[in-house]
N, C-alpha and C positions, 0 to 999 in steps of 0.2 A: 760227506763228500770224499771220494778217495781221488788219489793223485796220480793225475795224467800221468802217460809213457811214452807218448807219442805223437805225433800232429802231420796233418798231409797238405800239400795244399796241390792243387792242378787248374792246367789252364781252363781258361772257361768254355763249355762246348761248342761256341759260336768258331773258338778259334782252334780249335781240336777238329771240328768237322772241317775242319779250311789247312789242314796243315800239310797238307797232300796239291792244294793246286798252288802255294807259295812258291818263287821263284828258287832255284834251286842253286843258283849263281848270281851276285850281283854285283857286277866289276864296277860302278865308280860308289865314291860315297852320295853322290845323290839317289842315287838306283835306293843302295841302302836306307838313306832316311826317310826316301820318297813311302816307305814297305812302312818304317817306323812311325810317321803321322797318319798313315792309313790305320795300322792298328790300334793308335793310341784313341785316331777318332771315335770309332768302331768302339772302344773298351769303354767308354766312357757312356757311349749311348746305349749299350746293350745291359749297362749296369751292371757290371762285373766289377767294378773299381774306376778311380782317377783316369784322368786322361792321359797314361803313358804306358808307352811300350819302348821295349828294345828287344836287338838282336843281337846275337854273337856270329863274326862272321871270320873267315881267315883273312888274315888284310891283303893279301899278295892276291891273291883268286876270287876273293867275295862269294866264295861256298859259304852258304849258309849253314850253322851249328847250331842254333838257334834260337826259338823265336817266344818272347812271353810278353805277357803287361802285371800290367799292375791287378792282380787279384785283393784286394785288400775287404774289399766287401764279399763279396764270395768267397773266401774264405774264414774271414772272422778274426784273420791274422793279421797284426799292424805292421810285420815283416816283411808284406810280401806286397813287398814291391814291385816295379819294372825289372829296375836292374838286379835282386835280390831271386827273382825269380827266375829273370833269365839266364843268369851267371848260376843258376843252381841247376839249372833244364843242360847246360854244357858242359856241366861238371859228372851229370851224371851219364850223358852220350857217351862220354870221351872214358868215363872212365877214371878220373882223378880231378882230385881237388886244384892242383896246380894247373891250370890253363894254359900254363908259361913253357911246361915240360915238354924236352925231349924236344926244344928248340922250335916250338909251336910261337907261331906268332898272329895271335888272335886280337882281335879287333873288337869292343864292345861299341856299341853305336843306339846313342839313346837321344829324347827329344828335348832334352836340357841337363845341366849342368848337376850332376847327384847330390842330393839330399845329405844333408848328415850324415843317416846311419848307412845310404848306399854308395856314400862317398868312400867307409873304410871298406866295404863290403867290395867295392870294384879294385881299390888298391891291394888286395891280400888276396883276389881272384888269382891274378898268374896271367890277366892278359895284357900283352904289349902296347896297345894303346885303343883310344878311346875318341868317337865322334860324337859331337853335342850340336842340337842345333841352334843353342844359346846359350847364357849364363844371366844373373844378376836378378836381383829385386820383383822384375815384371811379370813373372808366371806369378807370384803371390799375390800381387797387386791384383791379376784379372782372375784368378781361380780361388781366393783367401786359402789356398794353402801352409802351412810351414813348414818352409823346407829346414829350419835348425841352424843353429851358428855356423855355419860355414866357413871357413878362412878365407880372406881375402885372396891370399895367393894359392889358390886350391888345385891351380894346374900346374902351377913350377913345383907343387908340392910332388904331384905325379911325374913329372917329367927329371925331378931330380930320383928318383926310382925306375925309372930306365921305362913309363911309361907314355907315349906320346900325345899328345891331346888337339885333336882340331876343334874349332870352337866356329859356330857359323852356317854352316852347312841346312838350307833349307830354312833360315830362322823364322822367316815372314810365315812359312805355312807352320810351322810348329806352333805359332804367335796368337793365327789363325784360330786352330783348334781349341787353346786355351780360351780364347775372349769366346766360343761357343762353347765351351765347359760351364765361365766363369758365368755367362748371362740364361743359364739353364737354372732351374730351378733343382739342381744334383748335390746332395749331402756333401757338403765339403766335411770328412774326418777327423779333424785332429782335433788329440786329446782333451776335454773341458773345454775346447773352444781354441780359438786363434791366440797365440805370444801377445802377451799386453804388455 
């Protein structure tokens, strides 16, 4: 066996061929999330990965920067996340790792509350803040996901880092999607099985 150098991962072509009629400005945060459960739905049913997506948007104008889900099946990679993916797709638009630079005030907006690993992965992005359209316990409950120890105070954690965090935004249809994830007969991932 010799040793990797490298690894790619990209969106799935369902949403590659769609990335041309996506709204190109989306001024409130429901506009925003309303785009984010649509894709999440979409990802989950075309089998591409988990039922989550996000976007990167500019928080002031709602130009989109944009747009990924969760590749985790298509690609083969347990990295690539919603957010891991899309915070990588804006990193490479724009041009730099820091999202934050040059006085940029970016906006990540995703369909629940980040994961462990995309929890540090969104904090050391560089964007100013962040829309969720839930938190706590219940996507695990109706998807057997694990999302990882999380910290209780996982938003004052962001916001004492000068990032903002709405929590709520569209929760029932996010809520929605999950409980038809969770009642699908679709490879729930995680490693050796679910946290005992």
């Amino acid at each position: 066996m010799s040793l990797a150098t490298g690894f790619t991962a990209t969106l799935p072509a369902w949403l590659t061929a769609e990335l041309d009629t996506l709204p190109t400005v989306l001024p409130t945060l429901e506009d925003r999330m309303d785009l984010v459960n649509a894709l999440a739905d979409r990802n989950w049913r075309e089998g591409s990965g988990g039922p989550f997506a996000a976007i990167v948007v500019d928080a002031a104008t709602g130009e989109l920067v944009s747009a990924g889900v969760n590749v985790v099946l298509a690609s083969g990679l347990t990295s690539m996340h919603a957010e891991v993916t899309t915070l990588s797709l804006a990193q490479t638009a724009l041009g730099r790792w820091d999202l934050g630079a040059e006085g940029a005030d970016l906006q990540l907006v995703v369909n629940w509350r980040p994961c462990v690993m995309c929890y540090g992965a969104t904090m050391w992005s560089g964007v100013r803040s962040m829309v969720v359209a839930g938190e706590g316990p219940l996507l695990e409950e109706l998807t057997g996901f694990d999302e990882g120890p999380v910290v209780d105070d996982w938003a004052a954690q962001f916001e004492a880092r000068g990032i903002r965090v709405t929590i709520g935004v569209r929760h029932d249809e996010a809520v929605a999607v999950y409980r038809a994830y969770g009642d699908s007969d679709s490879l729930v991932y995680n490693a050796r099985g679910a946290a005992e």
